[in-house]
C-alpha positions as CSV (number, residue, x, y, z in Angstrom):
1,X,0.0,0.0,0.0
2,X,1.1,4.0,-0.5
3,X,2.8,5.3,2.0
4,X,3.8,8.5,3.1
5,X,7.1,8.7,2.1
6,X,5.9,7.3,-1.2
7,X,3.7,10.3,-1.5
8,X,6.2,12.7,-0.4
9,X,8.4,11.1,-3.4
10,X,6.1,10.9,-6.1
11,X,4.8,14.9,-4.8
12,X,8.5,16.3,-5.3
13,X,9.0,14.3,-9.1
14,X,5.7,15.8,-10.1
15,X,6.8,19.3,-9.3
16,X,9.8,18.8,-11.0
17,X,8.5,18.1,-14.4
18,X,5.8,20.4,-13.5
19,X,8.6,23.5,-13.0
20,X,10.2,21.9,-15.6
21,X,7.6,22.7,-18.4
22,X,5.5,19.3,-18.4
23,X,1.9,21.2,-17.3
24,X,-0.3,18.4,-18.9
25,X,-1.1,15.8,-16.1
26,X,-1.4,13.1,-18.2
27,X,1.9,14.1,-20.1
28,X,3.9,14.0,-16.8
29,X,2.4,10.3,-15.6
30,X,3.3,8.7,-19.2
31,X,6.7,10.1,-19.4
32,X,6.8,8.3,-15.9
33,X,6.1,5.7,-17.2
34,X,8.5,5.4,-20.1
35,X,10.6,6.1,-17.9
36,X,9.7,3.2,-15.2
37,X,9.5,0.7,-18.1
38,X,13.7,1.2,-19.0
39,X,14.3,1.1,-15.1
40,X,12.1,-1.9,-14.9
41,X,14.3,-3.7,-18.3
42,X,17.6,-3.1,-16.7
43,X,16.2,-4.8,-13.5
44,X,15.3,-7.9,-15.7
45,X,18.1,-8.0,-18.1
46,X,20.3,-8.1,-14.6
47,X,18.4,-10.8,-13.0
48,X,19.4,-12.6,-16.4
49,X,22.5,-12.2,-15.5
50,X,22.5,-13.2,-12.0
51,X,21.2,-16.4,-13.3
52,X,23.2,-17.0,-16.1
53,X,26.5,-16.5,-13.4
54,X,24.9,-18.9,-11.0
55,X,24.4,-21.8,-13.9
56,X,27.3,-20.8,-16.1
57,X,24.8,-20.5,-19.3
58,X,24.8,-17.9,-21.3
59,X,21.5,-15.1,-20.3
60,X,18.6,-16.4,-21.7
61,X,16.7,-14.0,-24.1
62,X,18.8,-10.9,-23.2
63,X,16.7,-7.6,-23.2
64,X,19.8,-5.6,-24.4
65,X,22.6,-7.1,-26.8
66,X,25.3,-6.8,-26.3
67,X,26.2,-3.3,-28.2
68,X,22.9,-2.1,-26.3
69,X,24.7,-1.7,-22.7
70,X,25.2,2.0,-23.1
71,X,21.1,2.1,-22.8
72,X,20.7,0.2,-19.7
73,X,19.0,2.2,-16.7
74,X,22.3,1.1,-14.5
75,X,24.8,3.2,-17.5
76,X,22.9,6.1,-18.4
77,X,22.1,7.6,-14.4
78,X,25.7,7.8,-14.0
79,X,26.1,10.3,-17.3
80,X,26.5,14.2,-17.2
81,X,22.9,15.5,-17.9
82,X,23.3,16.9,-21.1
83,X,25.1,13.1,-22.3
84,X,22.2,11.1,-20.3
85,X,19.5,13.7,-22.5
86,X,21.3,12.2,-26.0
87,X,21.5,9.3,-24.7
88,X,17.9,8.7,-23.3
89,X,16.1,10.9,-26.1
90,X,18.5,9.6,-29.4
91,X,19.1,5.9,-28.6
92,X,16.8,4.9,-25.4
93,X,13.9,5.6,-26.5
94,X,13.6,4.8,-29.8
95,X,14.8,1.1,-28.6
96,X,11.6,0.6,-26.1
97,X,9.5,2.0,-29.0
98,X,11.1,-0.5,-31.4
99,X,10.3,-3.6,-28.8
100,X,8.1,-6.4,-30.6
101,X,8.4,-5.2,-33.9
102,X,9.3,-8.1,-35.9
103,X,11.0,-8.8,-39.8
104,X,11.8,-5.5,-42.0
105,X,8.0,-4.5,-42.6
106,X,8.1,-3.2,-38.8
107,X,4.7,-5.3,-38.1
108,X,4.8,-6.7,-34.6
109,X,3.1,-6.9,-30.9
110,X,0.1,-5.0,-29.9
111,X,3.1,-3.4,-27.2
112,X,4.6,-1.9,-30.3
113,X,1.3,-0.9,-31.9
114,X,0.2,1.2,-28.9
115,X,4.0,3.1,-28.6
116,X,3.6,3.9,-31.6
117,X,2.4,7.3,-30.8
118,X,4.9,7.5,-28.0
119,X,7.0,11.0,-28.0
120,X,10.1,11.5,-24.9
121,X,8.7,15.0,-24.0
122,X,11.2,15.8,-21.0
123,X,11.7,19.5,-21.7
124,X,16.0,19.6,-21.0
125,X,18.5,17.7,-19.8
126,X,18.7,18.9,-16.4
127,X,14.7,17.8,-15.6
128,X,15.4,14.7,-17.1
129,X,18.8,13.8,-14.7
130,X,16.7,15.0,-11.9
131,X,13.8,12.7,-12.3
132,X,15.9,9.7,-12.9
133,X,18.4,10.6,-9.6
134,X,14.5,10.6,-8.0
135,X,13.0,7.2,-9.9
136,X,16.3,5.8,-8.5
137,X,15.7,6.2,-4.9
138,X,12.1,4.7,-5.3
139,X,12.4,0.7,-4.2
140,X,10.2,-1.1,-7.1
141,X,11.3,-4.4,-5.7
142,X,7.6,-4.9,-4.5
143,X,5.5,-5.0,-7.8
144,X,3.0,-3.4,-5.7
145,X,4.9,0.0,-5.8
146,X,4.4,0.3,-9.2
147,X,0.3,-0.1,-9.2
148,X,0.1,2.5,-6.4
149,X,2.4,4.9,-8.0
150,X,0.3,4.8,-11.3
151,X,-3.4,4.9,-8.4
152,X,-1.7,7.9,-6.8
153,X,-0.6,9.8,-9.5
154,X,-3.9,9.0,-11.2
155,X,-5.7,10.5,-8.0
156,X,-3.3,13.7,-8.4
157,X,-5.1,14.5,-11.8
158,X,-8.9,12.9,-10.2
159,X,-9.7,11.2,-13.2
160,X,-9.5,7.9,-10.8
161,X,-13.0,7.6,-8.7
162,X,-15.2,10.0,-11.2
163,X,-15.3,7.6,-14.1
164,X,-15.1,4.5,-11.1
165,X,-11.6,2.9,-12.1
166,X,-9.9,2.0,-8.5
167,X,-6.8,-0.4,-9.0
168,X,-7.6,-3.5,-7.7
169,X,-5.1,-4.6,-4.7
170,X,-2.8,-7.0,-5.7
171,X,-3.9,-9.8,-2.8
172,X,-7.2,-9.8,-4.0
173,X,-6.8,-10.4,-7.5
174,X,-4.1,-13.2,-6.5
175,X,-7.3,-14.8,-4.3
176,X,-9.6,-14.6,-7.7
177,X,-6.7,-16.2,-9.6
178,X,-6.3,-19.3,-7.6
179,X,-10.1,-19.4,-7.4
180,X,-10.2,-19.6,-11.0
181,X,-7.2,-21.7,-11.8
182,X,-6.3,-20.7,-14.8
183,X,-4.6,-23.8,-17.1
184,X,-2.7,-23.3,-20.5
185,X,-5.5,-24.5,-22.2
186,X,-7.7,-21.2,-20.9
187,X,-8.0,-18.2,-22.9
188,X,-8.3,-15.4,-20.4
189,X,-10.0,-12.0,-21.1
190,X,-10.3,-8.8,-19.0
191,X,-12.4,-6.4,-20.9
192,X,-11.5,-3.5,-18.7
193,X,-8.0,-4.2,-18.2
194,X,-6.4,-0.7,-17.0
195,X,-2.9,-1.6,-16.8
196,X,-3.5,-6.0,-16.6
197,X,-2.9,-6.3,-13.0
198,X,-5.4,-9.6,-13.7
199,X,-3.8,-10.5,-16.8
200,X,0.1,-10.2,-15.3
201,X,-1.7,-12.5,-12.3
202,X,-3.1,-15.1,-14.2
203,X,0.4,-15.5,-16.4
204,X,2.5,-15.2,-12.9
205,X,-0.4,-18.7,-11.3
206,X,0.8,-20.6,-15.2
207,X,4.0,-19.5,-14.6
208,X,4.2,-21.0,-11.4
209,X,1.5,-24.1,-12.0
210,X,1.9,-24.8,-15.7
211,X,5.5,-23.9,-16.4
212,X,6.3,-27.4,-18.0
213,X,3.6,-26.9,-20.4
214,X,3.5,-23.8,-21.3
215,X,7.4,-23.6,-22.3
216,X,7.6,-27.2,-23.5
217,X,7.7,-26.3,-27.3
218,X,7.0,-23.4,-29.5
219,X,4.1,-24.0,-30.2
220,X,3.0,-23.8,-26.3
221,X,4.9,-21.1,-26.0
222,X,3.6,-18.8,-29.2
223,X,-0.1,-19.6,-27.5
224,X,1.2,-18.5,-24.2
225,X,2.6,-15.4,-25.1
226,X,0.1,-14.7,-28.2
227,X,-3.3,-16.4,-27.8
228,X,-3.8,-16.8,-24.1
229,X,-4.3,-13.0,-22.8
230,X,-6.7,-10.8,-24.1
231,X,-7.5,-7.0,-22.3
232,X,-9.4,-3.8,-23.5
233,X,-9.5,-0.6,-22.2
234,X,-10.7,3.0,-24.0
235,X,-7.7,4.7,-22.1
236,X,-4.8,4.9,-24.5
237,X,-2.5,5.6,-21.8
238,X,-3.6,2.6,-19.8
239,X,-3.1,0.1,-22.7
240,X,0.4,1.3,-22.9
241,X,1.2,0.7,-19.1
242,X,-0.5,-2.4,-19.7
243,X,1.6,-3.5,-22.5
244,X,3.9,-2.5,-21.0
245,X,3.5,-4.7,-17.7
246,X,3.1,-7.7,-19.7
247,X,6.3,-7.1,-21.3
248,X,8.0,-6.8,-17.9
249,X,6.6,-10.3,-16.7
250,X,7.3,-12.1,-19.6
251,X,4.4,-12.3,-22.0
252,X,5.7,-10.7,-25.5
253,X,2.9,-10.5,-27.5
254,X,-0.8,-10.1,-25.4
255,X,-3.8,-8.8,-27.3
256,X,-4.5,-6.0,-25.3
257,X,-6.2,-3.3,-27.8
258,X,-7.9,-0.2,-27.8
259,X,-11.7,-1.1,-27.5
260,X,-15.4,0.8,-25.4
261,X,-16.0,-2.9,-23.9
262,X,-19.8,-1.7,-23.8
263,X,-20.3,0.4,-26.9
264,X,-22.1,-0.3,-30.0
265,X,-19.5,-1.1,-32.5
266,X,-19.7,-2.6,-36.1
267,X,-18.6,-6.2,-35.1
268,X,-17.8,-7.1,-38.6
269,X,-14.7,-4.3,-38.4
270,X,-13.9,-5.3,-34.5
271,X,-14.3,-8.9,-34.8
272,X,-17.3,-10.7,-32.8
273,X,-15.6,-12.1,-29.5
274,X,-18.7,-13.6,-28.5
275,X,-18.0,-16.9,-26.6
276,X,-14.6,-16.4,-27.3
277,X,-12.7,-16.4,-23.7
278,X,-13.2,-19.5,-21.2
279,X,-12.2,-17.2,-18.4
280,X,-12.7,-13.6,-17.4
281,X,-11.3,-12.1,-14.5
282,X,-12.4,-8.2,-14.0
283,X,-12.7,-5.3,-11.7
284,X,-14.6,-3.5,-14.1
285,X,-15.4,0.5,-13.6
286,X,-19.2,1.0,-11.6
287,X,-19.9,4.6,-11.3
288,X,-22.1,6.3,-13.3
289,X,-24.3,5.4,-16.2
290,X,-24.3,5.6,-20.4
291,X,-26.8,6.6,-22.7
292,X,-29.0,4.4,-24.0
293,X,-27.9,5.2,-27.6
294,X,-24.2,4.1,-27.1
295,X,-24.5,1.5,-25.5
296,X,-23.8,-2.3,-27.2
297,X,-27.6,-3.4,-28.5
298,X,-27.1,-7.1,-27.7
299,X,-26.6,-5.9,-24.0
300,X,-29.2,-4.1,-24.1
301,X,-31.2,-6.6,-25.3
302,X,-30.6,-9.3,-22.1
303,X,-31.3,-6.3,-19.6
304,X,-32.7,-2.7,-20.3
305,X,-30.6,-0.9,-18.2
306,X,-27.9,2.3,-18.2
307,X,-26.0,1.2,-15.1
308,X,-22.5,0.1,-16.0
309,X,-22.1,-2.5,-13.7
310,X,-25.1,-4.2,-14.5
311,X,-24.1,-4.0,-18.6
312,X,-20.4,-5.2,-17.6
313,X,-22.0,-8.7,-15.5
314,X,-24.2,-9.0,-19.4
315,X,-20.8,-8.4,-20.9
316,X,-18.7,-11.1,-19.0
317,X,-22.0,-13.8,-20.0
318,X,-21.7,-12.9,-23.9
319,X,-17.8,-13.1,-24.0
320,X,-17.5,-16.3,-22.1
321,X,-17.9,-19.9,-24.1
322,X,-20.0,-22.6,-22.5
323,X,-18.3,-23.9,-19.6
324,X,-16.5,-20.4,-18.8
325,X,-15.9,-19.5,-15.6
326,X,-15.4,-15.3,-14.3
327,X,-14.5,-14.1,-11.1
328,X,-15.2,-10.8,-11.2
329,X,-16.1,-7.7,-8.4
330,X,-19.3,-6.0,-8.1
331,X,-21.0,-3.2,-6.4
332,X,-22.9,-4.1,-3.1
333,X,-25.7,-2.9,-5.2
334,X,-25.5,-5.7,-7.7
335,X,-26.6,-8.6,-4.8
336,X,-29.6,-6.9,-3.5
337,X,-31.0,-3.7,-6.1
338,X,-34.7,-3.5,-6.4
339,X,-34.9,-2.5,-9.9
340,X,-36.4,-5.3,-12.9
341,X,-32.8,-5.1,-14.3
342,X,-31.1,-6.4,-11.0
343,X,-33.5,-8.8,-10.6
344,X,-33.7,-10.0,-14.1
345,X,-29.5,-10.3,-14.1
346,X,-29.5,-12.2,-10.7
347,X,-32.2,-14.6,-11.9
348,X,-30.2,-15.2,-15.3
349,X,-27.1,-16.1,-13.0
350,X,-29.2,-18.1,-11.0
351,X,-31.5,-20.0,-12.8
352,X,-29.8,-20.0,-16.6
353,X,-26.5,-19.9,-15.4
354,X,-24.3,-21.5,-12.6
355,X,-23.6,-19.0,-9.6
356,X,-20.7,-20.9,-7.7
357,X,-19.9,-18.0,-5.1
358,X,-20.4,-14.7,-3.4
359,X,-17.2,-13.5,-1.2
360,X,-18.3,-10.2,0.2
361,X,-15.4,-8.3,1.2
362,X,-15.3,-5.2,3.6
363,X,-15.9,-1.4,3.1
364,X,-11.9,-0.8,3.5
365,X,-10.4,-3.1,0.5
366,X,-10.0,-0.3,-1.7
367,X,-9.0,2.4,1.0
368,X,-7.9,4.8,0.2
369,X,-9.2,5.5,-3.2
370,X,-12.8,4.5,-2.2
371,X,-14.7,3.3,0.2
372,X,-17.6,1.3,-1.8
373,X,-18.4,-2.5,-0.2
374,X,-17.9,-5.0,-2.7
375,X,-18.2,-8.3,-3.4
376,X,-16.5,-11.3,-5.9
377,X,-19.1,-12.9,-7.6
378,X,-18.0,-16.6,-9.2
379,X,-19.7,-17.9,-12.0
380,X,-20.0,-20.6,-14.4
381,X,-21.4,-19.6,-18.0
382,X,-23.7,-23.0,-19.3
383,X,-26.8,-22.0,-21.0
384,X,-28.9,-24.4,-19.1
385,X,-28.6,-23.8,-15.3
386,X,-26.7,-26.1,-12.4
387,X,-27.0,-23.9,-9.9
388,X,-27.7,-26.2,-6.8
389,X,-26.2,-24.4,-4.1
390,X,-23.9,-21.0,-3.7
391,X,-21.5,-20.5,-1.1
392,X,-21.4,-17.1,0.7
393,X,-18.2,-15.8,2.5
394,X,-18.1,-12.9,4.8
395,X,-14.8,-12.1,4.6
396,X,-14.0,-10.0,8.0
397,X,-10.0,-9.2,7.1
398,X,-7.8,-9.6,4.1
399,X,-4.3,-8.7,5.7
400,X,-4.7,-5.0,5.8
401,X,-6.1,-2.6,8.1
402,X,-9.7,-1.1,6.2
403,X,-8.7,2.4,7.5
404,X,-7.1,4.9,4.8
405,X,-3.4,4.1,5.9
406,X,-4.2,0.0,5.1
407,X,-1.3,-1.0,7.3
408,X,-0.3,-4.6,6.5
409,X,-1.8,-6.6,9.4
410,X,-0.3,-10.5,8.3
411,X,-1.6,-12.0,11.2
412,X,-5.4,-11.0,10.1
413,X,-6.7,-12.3,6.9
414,X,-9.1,-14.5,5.7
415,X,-7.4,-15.1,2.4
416,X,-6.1,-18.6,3.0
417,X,-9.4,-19.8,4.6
418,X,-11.5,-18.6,1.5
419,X,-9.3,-20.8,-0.9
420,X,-9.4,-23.6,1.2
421,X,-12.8,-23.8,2.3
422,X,-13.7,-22.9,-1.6
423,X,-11.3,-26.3,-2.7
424,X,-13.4,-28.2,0.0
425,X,-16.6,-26.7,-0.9
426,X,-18.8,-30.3,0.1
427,X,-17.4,-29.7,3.8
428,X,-19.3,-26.5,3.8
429,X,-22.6,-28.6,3.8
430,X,-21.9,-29.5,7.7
431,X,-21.6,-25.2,8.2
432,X,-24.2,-23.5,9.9
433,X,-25.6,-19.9,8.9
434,X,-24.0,-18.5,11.7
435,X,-20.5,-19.3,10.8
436,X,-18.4,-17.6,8.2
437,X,-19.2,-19.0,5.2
438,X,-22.3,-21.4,4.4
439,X,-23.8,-23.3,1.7
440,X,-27.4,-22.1,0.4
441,X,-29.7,-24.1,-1.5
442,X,-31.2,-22.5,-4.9
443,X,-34.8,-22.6,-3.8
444,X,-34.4,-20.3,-1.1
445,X,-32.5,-17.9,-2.8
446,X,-35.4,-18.3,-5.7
447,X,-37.8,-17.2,-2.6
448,X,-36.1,-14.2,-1.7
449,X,-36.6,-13.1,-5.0
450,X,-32.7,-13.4,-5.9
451,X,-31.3,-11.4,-3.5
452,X,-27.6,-12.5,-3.4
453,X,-26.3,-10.5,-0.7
454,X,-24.9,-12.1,2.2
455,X,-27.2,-10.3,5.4
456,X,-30.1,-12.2,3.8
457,X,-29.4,-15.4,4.8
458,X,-26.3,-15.0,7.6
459,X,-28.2,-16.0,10.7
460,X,-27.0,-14.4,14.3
461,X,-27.3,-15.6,17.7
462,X,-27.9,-13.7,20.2
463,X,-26.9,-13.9,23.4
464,X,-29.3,-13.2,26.7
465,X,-27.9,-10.5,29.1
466,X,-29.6,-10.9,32.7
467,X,-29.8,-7.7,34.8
468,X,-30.6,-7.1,37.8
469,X,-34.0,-6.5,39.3
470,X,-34.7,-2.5,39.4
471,X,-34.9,-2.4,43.4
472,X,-31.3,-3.8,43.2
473,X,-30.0,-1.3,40.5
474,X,-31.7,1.7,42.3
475,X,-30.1,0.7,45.7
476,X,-26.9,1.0,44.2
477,X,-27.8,4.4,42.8
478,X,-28.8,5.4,46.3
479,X,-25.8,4.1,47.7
480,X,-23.3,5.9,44.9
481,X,-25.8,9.7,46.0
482,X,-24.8,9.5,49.4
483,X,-21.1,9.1,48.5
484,X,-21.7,11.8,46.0
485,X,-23.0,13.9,48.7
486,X,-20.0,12.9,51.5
487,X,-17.6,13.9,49.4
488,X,-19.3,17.1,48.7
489,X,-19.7,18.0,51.6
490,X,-16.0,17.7,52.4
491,X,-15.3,19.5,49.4
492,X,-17.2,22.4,50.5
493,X,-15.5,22.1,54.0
494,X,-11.9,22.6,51.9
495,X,-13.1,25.7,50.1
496,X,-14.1,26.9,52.9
């Protein structure tokens, strides 16, 4: 999480390029970024070679060759400004805009489609050596730095919040991943991917799980890096972070594009991907609503509604292929709303579809950006119901404090009991509706007229408190007056 000194960092860079001649917001956070991404190469191209001394091989897949050292992050900070400013504007640059282009007709990765546009606007040479000395002293060690330095900045300009986009922390999206369980043979899809925290997830859990597979020839490994991930998003600027995080983590080539996830567009010129993607993993932006006009008819169609959140959930059912699984985060409102289009979505999930689980998670998890209560909603996409039971979780604690500072508190998470009471999901049978999580049938979800939130069916027992009889209690108080009154009374002897 962002911390003060973080902040105080990120405040003093800002005003740098600011006083510098950078005055467009959005200017200063992608040149930030370009500027992160070389940082971030040097510290992969050295890890290379940490493990190429410890085995004695040669570096696998070098970012730089080996006339590219002068551009490495770790050379050019130790230049004179004006040599660093050649050096990072001439030669730098051009070589992170040139990544994934392939052959001599300069076609390549969606990464080099979307830097494309990219221009190195530092003003001079003694801006630029000052933001790098600065970048330098920030530890990026955690990949969590990097999220809340793009949330934060993003807050500086309050574009985050308005339109609903809240990064989503990096724990919880590792809980939806290993709820899912992704497997090389999934074809994963975030359709509002702001800069693929889900996406870099998912390929961190194959990675990890899969790794045999996925490198085992090229074949598996083209699909991996070409046909597996799949992300939209309508901010340019966000699809080149994005790109760029993938790059960082090892996936060369993901199709993240340029794409209004719920706007009416000819599908003929942006390709149909219905039933395309058998898993979808989202935090997809819920404030605010869209005009009728603009909105995707086929949506529209399933539920008649303006509310994004509600179009997103119709969204996830019309990318996914039979069998598809999501885990996705909704809005509170989503469980319980009273309108015809929350109840008509909840029944489709219901009673057309398979709901698996609701985890709902605590006001604080997106502190301090927001403070909206949420909830992961787990789905199976099959056309024909098989919804028999869902399993609620009231998740109390995921490892933070749910005050604005989220101090890390390891001791006091529910994480690791949500994924192993969800693997072990018959056990929950035996729970009662007063414990944590519980199991509840479909009919009497049906009877509550699909209300999904968790308060509906969480039963608490209450415990009797016995007082005493009112002669007692007022004894007491008669005994307490006449101390009152001693010590009064001496009081008034003091004074005089």
């Amino acid at each position: 999480m962002i911390t003060g000194e973080l902040k105080s960092k990120v405040d003093r860079i800002w005003n740098t390029m600011w006083s510098g001649g950078i005055s467009n917001p959005l200017s200063v956070i992608e040149q930030l970024t370009y500027l992160l991404f070389i940082k971030g190469l040097d510290e992969l191209h050295t890890r290379k070679e940490h493990k190429a001394a410890r085995t004695g091989n040669p570096i696998e897949e070098p970012v730089f060759a080996a006339d590219q050292d002068a551009l490495r992050w770790s050379r050019f900070k130790e230049l004179a400004p004006e040599q660093m400013f050649e050096t990072v504007r001439d030669r730098v640059f051009p070589f992170i805009k040139s990544m994934g282009r392939t052959g001599g007709s300069g076609e390549g990765s969606t990464y080099s489609h979307h830097m494309q546009d990219a221009l190195f606007m530092m003003p001079t040479a003694r801006v630029l050596a000052n933001v790098v000395d600065q970048l330098d002293d920030i530890d990026m060690a955690d990949r969590d730095t990097k999220g809340d330095l793009y949330e934060y900045m993003l807050g500086k300009i309050a574009t985050a919040g308005q339109n609903g986009q809240f990064r989503t922390p990096r724990h919880i999206i590792k809980l939806m991943v290993d709820v899912t369980a992704p497997t090389p043979n999934d074809v994963i899809c975030d359709p509002a991917c702001g800069t693929a925290g889900f996406l870099v997830a998912a390929s961190e859990h194959l990675v990890e799980h899969h790794g045999d597979r996925i490198y085992k020839d090229a074949h598996a490994r083209r699909r991996f890096n070409e046909g597996t991930f799949h992300g939209y998003d309508f901010d340019t600027t966000m699809l080149r972070i994005g790109s760029m995080n993938m790059l960082l983590h090892g996936v060369e080539n993901p199709d993240i594009r340029y794409r209004d996830s719920l706007a009416q567009t000819d599908l003929t010129s942006a390709g149909d991907d219905a039933e395309r993607y058998s898993l979808v993993l989202a935090n997809p932006p819920f404030a605010g609503s869209l005009d009728y006009e603009s909105t995707a008819r086929d949506l529209q169609q399933v539920v008649k509604t303006k509310k994004t959140e509600l179009l997103f959930l119709v969204l996830f059912l019309r990318l996914l292929q039979p069998g598809g699984r999501a885990a996705v985060i909704v809005p509170d409102g989503v469980l319980f709303g009273s309108s015809k289009a929350h109840r008509t979505l909840r029944r489709i999930l219901v009673e057309e579809q398979k709901l698996d689980a609701i985890v709902s998670m605590p006001s604080g998890v997106f502190k301090p950006y927001a403070g909206v209560s949420t909830a992961i909603l787990v789905f199976t996409k099959t056309n024909s119901g098989g919804t028999d039971d869902v399993w609620f979780y009231d998740m109390q604690a995921d490892g933070y404090s749910l005050d604005d500072k989220r101090t890390p508190q390891p001791d006091n998470s529910d994480l690791a009991d949500i994924l192993a009471r969800w693997r072990n999901r018959e056990e929950e049978r035996k729970r009662a509706r007063t414990d944590q999580s519980f199991l509840v049938p479909k009919a009497k979800i049906a009877d509550n007229d699909y209300d999904l939130s968790i308060n509906r069916y969480k039963e608490v027992d209450y415990e009797a408190v016995e007082y005493d009889p009112p002669g007692v209690i007022m004894e007491r108080l008669a005994v307490l007056e006449t101390e009152i009154a001693k010590e009064r009374a001496e009081l008034e002897g003091l004074l005089g």
